[in-house]
KETI-980085 format. One record per atom (N, C-alpha, C, O): residue number from 1; x, y, z; residue in three letters. Coordinates in pm, whole numbers, always signed. Layout:
N
R     n       xx       yy       zz   res
R   NUM        X        Y        Z   Ala
...
***
This chain:
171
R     n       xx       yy       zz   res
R     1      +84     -119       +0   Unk
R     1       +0       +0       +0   Unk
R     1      +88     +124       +0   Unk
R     1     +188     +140      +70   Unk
R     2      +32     +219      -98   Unk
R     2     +170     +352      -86   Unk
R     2      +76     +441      +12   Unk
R     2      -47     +444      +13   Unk
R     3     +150     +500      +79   Unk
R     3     +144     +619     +153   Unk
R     3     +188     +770      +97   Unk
R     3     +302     +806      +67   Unk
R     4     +107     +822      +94   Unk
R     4     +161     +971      +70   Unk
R     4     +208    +1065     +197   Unk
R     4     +119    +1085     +279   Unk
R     5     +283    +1101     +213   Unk
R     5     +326    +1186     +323   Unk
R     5     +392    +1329     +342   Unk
R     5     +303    +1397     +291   Unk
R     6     +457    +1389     +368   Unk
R     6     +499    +1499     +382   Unk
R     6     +611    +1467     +326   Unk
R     6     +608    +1347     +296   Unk
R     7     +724    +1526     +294   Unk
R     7     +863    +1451     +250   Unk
R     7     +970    +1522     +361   Unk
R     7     +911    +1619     +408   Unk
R     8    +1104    +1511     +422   Unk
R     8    +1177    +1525     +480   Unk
R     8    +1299    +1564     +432   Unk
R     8    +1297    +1579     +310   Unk
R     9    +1416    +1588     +491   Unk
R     9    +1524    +1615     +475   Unk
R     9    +1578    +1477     +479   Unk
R     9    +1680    +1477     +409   Unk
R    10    +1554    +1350     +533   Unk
R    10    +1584    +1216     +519   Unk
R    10    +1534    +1144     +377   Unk
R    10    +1582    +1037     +341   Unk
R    11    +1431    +1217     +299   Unk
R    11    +1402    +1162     +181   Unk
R    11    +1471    +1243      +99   Unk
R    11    +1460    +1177       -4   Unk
R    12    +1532    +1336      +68   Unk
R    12    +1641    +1428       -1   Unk
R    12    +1705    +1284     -164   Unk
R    12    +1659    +1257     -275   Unk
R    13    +1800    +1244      -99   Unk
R    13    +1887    +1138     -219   Unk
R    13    +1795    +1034     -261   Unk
R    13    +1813     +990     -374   Unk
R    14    +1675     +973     -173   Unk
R    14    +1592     +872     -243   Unk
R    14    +1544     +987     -347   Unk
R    14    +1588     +981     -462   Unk
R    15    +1438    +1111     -304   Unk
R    15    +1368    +1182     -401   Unk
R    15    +1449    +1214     -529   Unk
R    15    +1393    +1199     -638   Unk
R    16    +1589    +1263     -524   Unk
R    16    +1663    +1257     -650   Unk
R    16    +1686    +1170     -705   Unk
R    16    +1667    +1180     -826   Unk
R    17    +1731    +1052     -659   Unk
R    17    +1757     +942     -748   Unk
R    17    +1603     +920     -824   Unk
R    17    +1604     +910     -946   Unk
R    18    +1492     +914     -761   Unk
R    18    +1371     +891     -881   Unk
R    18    +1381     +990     -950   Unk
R    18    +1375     +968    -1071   Unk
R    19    +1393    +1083     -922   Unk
R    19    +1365    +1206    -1011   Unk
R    19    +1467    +1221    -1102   Unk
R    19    +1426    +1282    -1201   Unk
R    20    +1573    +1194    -1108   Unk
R    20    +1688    +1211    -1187   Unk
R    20    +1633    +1053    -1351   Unk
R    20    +1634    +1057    -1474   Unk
R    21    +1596     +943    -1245   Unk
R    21    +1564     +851    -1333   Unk
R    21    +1438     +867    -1414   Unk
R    21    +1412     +815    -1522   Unk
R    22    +1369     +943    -1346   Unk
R    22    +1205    +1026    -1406   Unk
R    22    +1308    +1079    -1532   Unk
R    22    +1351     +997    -1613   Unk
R    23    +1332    +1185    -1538   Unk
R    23    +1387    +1278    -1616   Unk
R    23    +1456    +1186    -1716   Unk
R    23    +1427    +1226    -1829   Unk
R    24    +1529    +1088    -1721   Unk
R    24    +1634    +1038    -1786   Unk
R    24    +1549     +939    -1861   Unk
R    24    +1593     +897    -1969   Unk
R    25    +1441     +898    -1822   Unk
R    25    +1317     +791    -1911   Unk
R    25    +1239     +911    -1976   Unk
R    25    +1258     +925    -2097   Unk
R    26    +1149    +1004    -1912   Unk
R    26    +1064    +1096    -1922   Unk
R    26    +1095    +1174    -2071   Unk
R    26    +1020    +1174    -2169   Unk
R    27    +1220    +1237    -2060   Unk
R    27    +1269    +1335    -2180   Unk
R    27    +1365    +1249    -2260   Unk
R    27    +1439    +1329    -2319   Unk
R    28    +1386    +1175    -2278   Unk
R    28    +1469    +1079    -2360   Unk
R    28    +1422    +1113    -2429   Unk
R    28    +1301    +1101    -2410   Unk
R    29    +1475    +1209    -2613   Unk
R    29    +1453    +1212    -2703   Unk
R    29    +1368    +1392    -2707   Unk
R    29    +1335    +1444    -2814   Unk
R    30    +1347    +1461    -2575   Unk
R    30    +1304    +1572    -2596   Unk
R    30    +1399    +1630    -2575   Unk
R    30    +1408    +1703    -2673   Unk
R    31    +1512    +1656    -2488   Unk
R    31    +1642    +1723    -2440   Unk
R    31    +1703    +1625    -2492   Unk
R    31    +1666    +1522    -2548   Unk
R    32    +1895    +1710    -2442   Unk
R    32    +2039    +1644    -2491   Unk
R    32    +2009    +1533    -2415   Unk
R    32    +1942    +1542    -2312   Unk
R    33    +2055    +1423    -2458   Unk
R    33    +2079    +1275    -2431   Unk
R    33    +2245    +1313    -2318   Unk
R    33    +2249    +1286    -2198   Unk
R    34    +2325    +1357    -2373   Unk
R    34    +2431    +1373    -2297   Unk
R    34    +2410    +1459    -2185   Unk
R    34    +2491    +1442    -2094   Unk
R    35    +2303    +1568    -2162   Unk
R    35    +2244    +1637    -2047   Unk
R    35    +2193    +1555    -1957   Unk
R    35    +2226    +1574    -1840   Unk
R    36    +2095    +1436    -1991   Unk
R    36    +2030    +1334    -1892   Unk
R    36    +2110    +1201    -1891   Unk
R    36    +2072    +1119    -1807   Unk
R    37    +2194    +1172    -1953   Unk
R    37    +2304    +1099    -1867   Unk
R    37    +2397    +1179    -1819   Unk
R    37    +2469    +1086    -1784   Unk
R    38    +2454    +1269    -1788   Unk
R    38    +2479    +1374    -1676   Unk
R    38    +2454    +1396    -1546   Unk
R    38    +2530    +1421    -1453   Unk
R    39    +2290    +1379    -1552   Unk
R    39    +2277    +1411    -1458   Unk
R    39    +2315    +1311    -1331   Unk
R    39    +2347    +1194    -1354   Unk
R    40    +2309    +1366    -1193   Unk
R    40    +2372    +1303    -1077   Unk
R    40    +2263    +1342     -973   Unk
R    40    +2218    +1456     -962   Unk
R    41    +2213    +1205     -879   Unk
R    41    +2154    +1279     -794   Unk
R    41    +2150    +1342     -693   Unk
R    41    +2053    +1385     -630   Unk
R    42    +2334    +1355     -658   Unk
R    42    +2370    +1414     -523   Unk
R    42    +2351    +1549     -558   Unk
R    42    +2325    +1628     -468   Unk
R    43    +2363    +1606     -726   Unk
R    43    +2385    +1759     -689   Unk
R    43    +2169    +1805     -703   Unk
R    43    +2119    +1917     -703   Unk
R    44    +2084    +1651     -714   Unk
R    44    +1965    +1726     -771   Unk
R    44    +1915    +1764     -594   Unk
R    44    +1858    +1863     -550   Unk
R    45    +1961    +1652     -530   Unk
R    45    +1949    +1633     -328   Unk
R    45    +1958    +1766     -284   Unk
R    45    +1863    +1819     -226   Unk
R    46    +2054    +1820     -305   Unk
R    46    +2116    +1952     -233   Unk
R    46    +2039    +2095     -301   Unk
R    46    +2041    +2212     -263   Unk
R    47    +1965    +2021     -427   Unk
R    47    +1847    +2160     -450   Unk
R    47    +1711    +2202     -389   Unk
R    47    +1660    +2314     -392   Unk
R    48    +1653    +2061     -321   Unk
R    48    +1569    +2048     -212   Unk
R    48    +1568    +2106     -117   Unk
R    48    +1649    +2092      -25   Unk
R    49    +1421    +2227     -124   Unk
R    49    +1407    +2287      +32   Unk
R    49    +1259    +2174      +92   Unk
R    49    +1168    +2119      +32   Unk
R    50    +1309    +2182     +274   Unk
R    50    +1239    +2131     +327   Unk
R    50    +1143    +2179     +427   Unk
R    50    +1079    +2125     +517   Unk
R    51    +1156    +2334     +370   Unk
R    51    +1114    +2425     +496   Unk
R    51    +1059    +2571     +406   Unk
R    51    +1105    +2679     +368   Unk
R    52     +885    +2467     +400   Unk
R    52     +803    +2565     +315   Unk
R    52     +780    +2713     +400   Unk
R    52     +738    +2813     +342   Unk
R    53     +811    +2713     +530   Unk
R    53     +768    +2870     +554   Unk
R    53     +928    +2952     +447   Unk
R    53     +910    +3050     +375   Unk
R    54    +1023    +2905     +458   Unk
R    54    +1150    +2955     +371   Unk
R    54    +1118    +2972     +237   Unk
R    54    +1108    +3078     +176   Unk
R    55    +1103    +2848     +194   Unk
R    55    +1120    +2852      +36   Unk
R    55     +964    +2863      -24   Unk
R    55     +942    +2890     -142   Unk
R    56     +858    +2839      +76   Unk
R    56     +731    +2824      -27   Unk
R    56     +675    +2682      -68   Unk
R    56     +556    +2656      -84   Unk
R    57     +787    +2592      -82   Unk
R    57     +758    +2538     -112   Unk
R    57     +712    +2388      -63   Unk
R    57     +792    +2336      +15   Unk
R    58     +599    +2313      -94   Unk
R    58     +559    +2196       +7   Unk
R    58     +580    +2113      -83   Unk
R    58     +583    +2147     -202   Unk
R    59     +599    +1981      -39   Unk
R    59     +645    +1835     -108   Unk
R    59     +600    +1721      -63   Unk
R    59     +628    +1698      +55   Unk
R    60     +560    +1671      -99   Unk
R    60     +457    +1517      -50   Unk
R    60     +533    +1412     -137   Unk
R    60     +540    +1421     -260   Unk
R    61     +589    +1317      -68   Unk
R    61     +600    +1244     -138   Unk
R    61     +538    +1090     -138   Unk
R    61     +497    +1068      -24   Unk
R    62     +518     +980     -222   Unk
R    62     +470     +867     -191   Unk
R    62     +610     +735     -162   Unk
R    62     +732     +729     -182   Unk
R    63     +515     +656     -113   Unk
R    63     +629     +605      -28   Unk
R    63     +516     +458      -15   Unk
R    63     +399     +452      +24   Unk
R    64     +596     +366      -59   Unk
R    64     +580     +208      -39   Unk
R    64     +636     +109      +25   Unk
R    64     +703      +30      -41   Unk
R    65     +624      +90     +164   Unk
R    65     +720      +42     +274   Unk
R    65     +809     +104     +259   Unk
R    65     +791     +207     +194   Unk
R    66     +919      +81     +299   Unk
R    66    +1055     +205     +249   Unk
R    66    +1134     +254     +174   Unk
R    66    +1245     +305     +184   Unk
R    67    +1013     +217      +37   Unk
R    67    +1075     +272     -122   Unk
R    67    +1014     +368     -168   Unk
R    67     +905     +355     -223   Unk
R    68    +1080     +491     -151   Unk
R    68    +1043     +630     -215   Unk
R    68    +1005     +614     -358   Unk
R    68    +1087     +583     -444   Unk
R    69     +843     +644     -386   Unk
R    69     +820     +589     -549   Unk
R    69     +841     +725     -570   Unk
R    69     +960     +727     -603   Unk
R    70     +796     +859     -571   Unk
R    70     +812     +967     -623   Unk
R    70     +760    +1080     -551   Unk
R    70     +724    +1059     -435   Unk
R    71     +750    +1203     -602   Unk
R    71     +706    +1334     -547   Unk
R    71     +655    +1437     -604   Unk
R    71     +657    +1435     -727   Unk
R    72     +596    +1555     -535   Unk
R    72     +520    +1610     -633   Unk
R    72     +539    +1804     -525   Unk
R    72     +498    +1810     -409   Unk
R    73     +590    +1901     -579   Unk
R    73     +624    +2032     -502   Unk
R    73     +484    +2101     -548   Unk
R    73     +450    +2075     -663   Unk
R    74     +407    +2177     -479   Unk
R    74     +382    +2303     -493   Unk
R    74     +400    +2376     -406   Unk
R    74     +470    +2370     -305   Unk
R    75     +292    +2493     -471   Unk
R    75     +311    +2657     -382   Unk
R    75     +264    +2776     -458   Unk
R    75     +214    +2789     -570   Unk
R    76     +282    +2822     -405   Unk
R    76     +209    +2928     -447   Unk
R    76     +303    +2993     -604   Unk
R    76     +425    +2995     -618   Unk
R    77     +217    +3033     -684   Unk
R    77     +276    +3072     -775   Unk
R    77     +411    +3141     -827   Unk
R    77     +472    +3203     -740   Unk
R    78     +447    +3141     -911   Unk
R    78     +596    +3239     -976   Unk
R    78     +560    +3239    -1086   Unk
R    78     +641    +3201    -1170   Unk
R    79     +408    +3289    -1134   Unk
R    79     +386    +3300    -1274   Unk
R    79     +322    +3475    -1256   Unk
R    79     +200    +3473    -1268   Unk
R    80     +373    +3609    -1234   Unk
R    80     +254    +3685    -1181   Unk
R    80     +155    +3746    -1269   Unk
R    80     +110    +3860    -1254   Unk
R    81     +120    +3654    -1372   Unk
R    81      +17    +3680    -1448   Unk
R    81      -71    +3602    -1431   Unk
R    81     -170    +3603    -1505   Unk
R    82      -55    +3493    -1303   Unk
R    82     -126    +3394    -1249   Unk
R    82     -102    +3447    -1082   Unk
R    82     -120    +3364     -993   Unk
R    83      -76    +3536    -1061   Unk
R    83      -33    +3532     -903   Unk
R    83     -151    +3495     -764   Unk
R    83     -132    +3465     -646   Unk
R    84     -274    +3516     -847   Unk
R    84     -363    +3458     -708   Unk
R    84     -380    +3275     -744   Unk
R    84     -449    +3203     -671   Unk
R    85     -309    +3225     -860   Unk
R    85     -337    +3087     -832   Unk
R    85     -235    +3017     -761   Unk
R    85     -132    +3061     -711   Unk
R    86     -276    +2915     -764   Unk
R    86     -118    +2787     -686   Unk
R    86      -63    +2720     -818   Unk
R    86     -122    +2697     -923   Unk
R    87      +91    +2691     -775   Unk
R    87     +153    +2584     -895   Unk
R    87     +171    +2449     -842   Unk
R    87     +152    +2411     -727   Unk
R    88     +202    +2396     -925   Unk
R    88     +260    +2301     -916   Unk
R    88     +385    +2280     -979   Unk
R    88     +396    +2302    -1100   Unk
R    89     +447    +2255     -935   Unk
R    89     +585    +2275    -1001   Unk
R    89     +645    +2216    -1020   Unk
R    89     +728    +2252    -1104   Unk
R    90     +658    +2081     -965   Unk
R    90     +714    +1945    -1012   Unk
R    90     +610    +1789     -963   Unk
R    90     +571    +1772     -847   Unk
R    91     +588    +1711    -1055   Unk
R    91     +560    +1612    -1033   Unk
R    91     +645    +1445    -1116   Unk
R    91     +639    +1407    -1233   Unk
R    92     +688    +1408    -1042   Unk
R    92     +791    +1304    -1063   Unk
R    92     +776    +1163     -985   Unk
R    92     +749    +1146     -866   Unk
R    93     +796    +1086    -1064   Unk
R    93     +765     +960    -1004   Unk
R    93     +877     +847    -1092   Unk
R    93     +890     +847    -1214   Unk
R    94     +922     +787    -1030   Unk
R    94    +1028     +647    -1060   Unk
R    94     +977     +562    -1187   Unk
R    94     +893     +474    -1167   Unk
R    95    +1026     +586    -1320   Unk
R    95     +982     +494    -1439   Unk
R    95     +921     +344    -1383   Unk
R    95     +829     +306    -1456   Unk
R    96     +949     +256    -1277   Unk
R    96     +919     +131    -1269   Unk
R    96     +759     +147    -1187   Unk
R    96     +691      +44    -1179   Unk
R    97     +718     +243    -1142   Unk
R    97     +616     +296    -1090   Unk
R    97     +508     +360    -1162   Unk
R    97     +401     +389    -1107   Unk
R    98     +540     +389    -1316   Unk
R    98     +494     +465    -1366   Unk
R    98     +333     +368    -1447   Unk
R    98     +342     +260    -1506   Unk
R    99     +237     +427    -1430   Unk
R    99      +84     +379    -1458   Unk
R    99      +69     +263    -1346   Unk
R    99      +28     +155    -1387   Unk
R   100      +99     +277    -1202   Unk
R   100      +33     +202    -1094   Unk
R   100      -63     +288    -1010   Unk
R   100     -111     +241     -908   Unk
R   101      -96     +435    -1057   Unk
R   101     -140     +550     -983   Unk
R   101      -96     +598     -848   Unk
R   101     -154     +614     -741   Unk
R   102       +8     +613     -884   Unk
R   102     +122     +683     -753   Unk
R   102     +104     +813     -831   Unk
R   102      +77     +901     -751   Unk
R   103     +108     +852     -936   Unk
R   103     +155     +998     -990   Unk
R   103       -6    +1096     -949   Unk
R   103      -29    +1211     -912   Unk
R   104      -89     +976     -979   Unk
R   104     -244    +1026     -983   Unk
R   104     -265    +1054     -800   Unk
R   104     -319    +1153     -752   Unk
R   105     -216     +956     -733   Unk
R   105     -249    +1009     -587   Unk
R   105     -166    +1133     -526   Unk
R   105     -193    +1193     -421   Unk
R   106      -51    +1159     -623   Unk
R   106      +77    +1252     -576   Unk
R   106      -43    +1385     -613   Unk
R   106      -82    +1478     -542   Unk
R   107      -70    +1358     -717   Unk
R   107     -160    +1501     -786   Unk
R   107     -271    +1508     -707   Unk
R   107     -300    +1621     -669   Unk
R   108     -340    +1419     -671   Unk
R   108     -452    +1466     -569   Unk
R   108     -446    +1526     -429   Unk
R   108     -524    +1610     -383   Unk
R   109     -343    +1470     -370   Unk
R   109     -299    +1488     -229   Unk
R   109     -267    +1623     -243   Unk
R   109     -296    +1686     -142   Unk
R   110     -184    +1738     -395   Unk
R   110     -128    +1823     -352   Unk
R   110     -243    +1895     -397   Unk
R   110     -258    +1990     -320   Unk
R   111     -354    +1894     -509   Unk
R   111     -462    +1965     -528   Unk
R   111     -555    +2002     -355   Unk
R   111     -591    +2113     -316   Unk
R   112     -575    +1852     -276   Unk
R   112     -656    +1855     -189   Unk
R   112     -579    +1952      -57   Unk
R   112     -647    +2020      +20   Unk
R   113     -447    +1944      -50   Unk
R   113     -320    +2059      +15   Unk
R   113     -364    +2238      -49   Unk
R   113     -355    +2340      +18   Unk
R   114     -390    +2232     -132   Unk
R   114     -380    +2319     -185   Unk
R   114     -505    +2430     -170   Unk
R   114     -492    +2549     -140   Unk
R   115     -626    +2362     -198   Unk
R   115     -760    +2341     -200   Unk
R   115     -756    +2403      -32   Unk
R   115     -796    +2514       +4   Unk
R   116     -710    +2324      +34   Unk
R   116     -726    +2332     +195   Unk
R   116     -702    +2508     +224   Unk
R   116     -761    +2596     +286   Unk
R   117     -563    +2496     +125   Unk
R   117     -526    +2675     +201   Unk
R   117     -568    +2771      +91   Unk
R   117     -496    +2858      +42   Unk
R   118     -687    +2745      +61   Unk
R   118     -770    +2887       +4   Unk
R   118     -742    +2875     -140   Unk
R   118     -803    +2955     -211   Unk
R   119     -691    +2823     -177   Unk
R   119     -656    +2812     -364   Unk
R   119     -795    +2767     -435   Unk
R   119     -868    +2669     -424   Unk
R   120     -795    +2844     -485   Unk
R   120     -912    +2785     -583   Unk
R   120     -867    +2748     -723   Unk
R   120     -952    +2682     -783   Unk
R   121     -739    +2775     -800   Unk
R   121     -725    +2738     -938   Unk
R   121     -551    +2714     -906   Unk
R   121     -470    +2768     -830   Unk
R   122     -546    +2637     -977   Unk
R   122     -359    +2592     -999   Unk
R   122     -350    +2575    -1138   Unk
R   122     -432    +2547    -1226   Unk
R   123     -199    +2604    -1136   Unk
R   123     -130    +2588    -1289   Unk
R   123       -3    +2489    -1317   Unk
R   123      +74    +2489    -1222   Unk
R   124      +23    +2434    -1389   Unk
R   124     +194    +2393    -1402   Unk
R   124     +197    +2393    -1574   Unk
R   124     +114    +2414    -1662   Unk
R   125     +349    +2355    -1571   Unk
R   125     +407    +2392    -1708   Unk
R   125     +432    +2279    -1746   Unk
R   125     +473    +2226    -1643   Unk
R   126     +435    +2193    -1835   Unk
R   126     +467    +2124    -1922   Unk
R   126     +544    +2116    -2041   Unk
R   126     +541    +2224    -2101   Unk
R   127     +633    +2003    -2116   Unk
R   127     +690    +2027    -2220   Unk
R   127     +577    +1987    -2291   Unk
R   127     +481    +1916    -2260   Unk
R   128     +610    +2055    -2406   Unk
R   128     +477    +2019    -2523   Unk
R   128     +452    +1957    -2569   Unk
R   128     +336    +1929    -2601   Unk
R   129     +579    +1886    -2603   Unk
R   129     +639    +1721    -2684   Unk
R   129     +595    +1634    -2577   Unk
R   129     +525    +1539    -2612   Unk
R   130     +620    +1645    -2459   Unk
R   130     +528    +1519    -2344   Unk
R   130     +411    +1512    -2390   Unk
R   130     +312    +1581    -2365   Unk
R   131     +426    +1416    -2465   Unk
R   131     +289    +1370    -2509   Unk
R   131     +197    +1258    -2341   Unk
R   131      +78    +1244    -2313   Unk
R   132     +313    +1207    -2277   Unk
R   132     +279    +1119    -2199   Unk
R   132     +214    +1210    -2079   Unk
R   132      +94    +1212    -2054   Unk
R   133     +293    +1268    -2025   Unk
R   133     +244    +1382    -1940   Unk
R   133     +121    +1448    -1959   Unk
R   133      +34    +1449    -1873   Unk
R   134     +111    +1509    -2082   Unk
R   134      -11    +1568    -2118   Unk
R   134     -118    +1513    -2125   Unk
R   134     -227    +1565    -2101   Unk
R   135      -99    +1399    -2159   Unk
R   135     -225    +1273    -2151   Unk
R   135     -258    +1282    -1999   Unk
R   135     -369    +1317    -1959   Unk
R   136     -188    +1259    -1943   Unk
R   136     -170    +1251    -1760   Unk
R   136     -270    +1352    -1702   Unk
R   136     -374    +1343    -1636   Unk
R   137     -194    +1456    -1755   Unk
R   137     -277    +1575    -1637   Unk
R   137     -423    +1605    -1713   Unk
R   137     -515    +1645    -1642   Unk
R   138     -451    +1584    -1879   Unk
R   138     -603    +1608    -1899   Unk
R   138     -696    +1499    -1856   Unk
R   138     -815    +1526    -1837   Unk
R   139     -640    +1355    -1835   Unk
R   139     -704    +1250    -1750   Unk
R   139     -735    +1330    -1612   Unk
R   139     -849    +1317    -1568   Unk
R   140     -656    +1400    -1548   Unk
R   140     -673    +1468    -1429   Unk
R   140     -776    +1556    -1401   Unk
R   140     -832    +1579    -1294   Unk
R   141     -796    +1611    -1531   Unk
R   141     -887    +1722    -1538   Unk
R   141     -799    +1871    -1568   Unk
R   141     -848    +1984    -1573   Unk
R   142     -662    +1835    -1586   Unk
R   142     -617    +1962    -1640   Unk
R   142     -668    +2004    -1784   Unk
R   142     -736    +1928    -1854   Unk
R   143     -622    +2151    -1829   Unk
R   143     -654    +2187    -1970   Unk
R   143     -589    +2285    -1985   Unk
R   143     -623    +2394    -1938   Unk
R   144     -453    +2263    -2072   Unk
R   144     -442    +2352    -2156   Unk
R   144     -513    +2518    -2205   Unk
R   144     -599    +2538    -2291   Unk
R   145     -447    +2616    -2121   Unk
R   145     -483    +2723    -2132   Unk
R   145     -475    +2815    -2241   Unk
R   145     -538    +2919    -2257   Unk
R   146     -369    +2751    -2330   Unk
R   146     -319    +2844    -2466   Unk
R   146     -204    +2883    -2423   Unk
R   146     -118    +2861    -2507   Unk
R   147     -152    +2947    -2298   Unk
R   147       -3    +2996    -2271   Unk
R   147      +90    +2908    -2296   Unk
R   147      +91    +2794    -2248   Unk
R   148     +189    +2960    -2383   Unk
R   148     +338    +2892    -2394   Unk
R   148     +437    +2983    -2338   Unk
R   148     +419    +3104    -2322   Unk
R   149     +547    +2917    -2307   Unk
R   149     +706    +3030    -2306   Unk
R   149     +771    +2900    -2368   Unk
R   149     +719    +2790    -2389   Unk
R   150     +906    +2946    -2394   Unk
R   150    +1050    +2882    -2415   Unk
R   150    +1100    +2855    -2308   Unk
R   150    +1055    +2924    -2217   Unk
R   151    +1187    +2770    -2275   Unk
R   151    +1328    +2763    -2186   Unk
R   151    +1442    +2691    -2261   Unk
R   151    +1438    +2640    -2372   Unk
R   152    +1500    +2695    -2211   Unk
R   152    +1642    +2636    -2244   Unk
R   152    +1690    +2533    -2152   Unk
R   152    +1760    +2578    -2061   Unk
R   153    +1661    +2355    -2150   Unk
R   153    +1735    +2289    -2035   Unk
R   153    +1812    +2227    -2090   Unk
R   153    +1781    +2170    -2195   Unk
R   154    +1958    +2217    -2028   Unk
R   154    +2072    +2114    -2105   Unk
R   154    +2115    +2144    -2218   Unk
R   154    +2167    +2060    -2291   Unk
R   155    +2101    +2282    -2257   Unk
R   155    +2116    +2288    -2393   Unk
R   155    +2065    +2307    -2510   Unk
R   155    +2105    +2350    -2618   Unk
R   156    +1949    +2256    -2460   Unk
R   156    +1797    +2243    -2553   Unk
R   156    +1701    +2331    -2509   Unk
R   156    +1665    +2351    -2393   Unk
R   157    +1653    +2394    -2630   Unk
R   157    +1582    +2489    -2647   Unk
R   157    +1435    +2412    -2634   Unk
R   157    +1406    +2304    -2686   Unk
R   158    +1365    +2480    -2567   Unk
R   158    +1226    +2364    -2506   Unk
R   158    +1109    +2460    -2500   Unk
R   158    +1108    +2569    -2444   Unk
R   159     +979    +2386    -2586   Unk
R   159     +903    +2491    -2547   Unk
R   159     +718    +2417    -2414   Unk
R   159     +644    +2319    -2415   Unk
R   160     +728    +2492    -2364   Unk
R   160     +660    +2440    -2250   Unk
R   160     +458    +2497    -2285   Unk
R   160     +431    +2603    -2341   Unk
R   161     +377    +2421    -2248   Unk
R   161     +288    +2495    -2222   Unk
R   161     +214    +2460    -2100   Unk
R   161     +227    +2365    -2023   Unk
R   162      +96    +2607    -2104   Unk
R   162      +27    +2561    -1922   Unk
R   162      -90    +2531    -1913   Unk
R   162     -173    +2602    -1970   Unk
R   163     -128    +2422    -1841   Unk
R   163     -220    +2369    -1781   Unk
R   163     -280    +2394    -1666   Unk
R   163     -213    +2374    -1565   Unk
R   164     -379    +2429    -1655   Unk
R   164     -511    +2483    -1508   Unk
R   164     -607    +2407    -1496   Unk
R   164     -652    +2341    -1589   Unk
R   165     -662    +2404    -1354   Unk
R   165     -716    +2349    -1329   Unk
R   165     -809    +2381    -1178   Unk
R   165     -759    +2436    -1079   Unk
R   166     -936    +2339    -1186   Unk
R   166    -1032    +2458    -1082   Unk
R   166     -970    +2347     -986   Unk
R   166     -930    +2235    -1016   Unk
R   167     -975    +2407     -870   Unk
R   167     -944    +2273     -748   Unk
R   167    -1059    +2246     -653   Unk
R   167    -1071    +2168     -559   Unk
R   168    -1130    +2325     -702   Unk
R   168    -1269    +2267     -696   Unk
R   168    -1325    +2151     -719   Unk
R   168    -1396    +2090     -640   Unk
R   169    -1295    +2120     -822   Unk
R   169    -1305    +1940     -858   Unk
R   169    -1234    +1859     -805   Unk
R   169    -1279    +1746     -825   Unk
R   170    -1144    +1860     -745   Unk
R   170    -1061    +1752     -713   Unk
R   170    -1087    +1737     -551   Unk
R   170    -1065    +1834     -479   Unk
R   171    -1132    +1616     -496   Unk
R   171    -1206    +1597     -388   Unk
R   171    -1073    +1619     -271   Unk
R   171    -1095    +1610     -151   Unk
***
C-alpha cells in the first residue's frame, strides 16, 4: 500500500535518485541525451528545500514500505500573471512505478493541500512534446490554457505549455 506523506530532509537522495531517473526515461529524445546521462543525484538532493515557511515550497511524497516511489512540489505561484493561483511545479515519479497510480495520488494529495489553504485554481508547465504527461494531467482534469514560453534545459531549447485546473473538482 503507498502512503503519501509529507517529504523530509531524510528523503532528499531517495527523491533525486527517482527524479533524476524520471527525467532520464521521461525526456529521452526531448532534451540532450548527454544532459540526462549527466545528470547526478547528489547535486539534484542539495536543490531540495524542506522548509516551506522559507522557500514556499511543500512536497509530499509517496512512499511504499521504504521505497520512495516519487514526489510532487507546490506553492504558491511564480507566474505573476497567475499570481492569485497555486503551482505546481514538479511532479515526478520512478519509471518502474509509472501507470500504478502513484503519480495520480501525488496530484490529488497536492490539489486537496492546496484546496485546503484557500486556492481555488492551480497551474503547471509542461513540455509540449510530453505527449505522456499531457495525456496525464487532462485525465486529471487539467486543460491547456493556450499559454506557452520557451526555456532552455541542457542545452535544448524547449518549449513548455500551461495547464489549469479549478481545485474545486478535485475531492
Amino acid at each position: 500500500m503507498v502512503e503519501v506523506r509529507v517529504a523530509t530532509a531524510d528523503d532528499a537522495m531517495a527523491m533525486a535518485r527517482a527524479h533524476v531517473r524520471s527525467w532520464q526515461a521521461g525526456y529521452r529524445g526531448l532534451i540532450a541525451a548527454d544532459y540526462l546521462d549527466g545528470l547526478r543525484p547528489a547535486e539534484w538532493a542539495r536543490r531540495y528545500s524542506f522548509d516551506p515557511e522559507r522557500s514556499g515550497r511543500h512536497t509530499l511524497v509517496a512512499v511504499d514500505g521504504d521505497v520512495l516511489c516519487g514526489h510532487v512540489t507546490f506553492g504558491g505561484s511564480r507566474d505573476d500573471e497567475l499570481a492569485d493561483s497555486a503551482e505546481v511545479w514538479a511532479l515526478y515519479v520512478d519509471p518502474p512505478r509509472w501507470g500504478t497510480g502513484i503519480s495520480s495520488a501525488l496530484m490529488l494529495a497536492a490539489c486537496a493541500s492546496l484546496a485546503k489553504a484557500g486556492h481555488e485554481h492551480a497551474f503547471l508547465w509542461v513540455l509540449s512534446t510530453n505527449v505522456r504527461a499531457r495525456r496525464f494531467y487532462e485525465r486529471m482534469g487539467w486543460t491547456a490554457d493556450g499559454c506557452e514560453r520557451t526555456d532552455v534545459i541542457g542545452g535544448t531549447t524547449v518549449d513548455e505549455v500551461r495547464y489549469v485546473t479549478s481545485l474545486g473538482r478535485h475531492p
